[in-house]
C-alpha positions as CSV (number, residue, x, y, z in Angstrom):
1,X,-21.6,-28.6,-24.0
2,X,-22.3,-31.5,-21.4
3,X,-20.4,-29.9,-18.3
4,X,-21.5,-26.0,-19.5
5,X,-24.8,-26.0,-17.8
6,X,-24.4,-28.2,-14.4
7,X,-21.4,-26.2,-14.1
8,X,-23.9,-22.5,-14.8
9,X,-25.7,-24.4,-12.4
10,X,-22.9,-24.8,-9.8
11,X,-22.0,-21.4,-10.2
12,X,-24.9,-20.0,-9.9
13,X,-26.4,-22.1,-6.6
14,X,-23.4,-22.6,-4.9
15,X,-20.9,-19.8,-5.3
16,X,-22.7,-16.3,-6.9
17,X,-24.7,-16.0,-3.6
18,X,-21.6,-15.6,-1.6
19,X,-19.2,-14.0,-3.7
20,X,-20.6,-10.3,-2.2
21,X,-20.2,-11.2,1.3
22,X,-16.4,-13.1,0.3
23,X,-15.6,-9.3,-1.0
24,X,-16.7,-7.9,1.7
25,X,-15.2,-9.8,4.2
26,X,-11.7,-10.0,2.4
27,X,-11.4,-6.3,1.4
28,X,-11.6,-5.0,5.4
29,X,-7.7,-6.7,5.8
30,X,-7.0,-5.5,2.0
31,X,-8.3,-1.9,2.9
32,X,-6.6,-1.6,6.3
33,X,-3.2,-2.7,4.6
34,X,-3.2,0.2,2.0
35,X,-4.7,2.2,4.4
36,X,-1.6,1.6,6.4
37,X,1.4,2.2,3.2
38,X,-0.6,5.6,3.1
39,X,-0.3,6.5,6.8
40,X,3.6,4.7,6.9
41,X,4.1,7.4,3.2
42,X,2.6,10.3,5.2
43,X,4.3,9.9,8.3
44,X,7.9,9.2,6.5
45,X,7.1,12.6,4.6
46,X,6.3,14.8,7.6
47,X,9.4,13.3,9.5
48,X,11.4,14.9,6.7
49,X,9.2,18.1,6.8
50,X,9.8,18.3,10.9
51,X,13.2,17.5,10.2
52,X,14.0,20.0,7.5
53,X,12.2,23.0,9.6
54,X,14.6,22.4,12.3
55,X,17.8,22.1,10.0
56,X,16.9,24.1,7.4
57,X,20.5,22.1,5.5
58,X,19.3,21.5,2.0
59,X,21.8,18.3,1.8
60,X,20.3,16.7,5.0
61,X,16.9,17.2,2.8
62,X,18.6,15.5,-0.3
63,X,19.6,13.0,1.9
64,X,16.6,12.3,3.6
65,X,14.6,12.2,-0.1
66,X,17.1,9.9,-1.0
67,X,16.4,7.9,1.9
68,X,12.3,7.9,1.1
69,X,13.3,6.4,-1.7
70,X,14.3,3.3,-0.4
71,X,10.8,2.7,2.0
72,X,9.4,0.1,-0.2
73,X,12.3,-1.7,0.2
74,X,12.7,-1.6,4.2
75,X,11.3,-4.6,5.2
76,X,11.5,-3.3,8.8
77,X,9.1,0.2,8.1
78,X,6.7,-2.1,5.8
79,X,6.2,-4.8,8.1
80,X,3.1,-3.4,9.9
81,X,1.4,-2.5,6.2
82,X,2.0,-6.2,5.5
83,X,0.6,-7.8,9.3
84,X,-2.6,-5.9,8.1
85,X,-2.6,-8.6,5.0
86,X,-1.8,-11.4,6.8
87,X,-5.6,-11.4,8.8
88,X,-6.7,-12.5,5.7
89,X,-4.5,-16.2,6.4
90,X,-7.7,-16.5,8.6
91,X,-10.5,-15.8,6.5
92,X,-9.0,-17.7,3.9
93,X,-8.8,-21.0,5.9
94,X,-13.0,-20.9,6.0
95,X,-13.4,-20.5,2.0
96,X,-10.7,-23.3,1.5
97,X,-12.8,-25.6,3.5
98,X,-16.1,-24.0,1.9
99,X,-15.0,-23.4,-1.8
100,X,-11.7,-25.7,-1.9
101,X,-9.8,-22.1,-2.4
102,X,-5.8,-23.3,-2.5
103,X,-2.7,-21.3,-2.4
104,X,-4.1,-18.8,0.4
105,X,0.3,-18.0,0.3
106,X,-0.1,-16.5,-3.0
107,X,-3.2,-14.7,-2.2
108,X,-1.5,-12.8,0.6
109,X,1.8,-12.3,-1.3
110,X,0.5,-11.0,-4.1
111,X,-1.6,-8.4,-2.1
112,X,1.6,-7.7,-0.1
113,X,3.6,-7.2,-3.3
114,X,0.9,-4.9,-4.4
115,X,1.3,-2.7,-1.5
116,X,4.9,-2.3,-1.9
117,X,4.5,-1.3,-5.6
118,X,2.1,1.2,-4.5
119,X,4.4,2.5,-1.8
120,X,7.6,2.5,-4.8
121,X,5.1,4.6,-6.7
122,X,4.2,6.9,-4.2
123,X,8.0,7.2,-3.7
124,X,9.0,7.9,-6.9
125,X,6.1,10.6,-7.7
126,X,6.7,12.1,-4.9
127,X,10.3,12.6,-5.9
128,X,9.6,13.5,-9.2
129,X,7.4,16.4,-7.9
130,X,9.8,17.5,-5.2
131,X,13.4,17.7,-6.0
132,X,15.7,19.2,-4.0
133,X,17.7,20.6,-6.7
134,X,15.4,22.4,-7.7
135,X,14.3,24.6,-4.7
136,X,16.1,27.9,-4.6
137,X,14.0,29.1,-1.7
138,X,14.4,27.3,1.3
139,X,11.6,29.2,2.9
140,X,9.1,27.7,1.3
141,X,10.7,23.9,1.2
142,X,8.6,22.7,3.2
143,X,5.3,23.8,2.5
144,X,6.4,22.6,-0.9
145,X,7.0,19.2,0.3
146,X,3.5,19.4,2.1
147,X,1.8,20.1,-1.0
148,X,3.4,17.3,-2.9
149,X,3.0,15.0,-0.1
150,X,-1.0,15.7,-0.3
151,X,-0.7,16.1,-4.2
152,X,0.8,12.1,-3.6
153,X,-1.9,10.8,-1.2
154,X,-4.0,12.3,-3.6
């Protein structure tokens, strides 16, 4: 009961006034890293549409699925998702000093770890939506895939 009401008063003088701008501020490296395991998904999935139209080998397509599946594992292809994160290393130093925010490590690894799990789900709808078993007509493979891409980003 003693601490409840300096610490309202704390709360509300010191920290509730900024809190909007702090959101603002760290959702522009947040945003630009999803918005970047969306672009990386999308242009994975139209490498294997491009790839499939030239081929037209159902097994290659498996294959290439297969290999999709794997993307939020690659370290390699989800390295520039993550770099969009780590901007936020930056803004994160000010608020420490400001607001004595610690662990700014977690912060980002968390968010990056969020990213991949959005990426392994994108994966794995997009190959429950789309399997290559299933497609009798290979004419239309790859306007399938298209749709379920889109379906995906969706």
């Amino acid at each position: 009961a003693t601490v409840s009401e300096p610490a309202q008063k704390c709360c509300t003088e010191n920290i509730q006034p900024f809190l909007t701008s702090i959101l603002e501020e760290l959702m522009g490296p947040v945003s630009s890293g999803f918005t970047e395991v969306r672009s990386l998904f999308d242009k994975e999935v139209n490498e294997i549409i491009q790839d499939f139209q030239k081929t037209n080998d159902m097994t290659r397509l498996k294959e290439n699925v297969d290999q999709l599946m794997t993307l939020p594992f690659n370290s390699v292809k989800m390295q520039p998702c993550y770099l969009k994160v780590n901007l936020l290393q930056e803004l994160l130093q000010d608020l420490k000093s400001r607001f004595k925010v610690y662990h700014i490590d977690f912060v980002i690894q968390r968010t990056q770890n969020f990213m991949q799990e959005l990426m392994e789900n994108a994966v794995y709808t997009f190959e429950q939506l789309f399997s290559p078993r299933r497609q009798a007509d290979s004419a239309k493979v790859a306007t399938t895939i298209e749709k379920v891409k889109l379906r995906v980003l969706k």
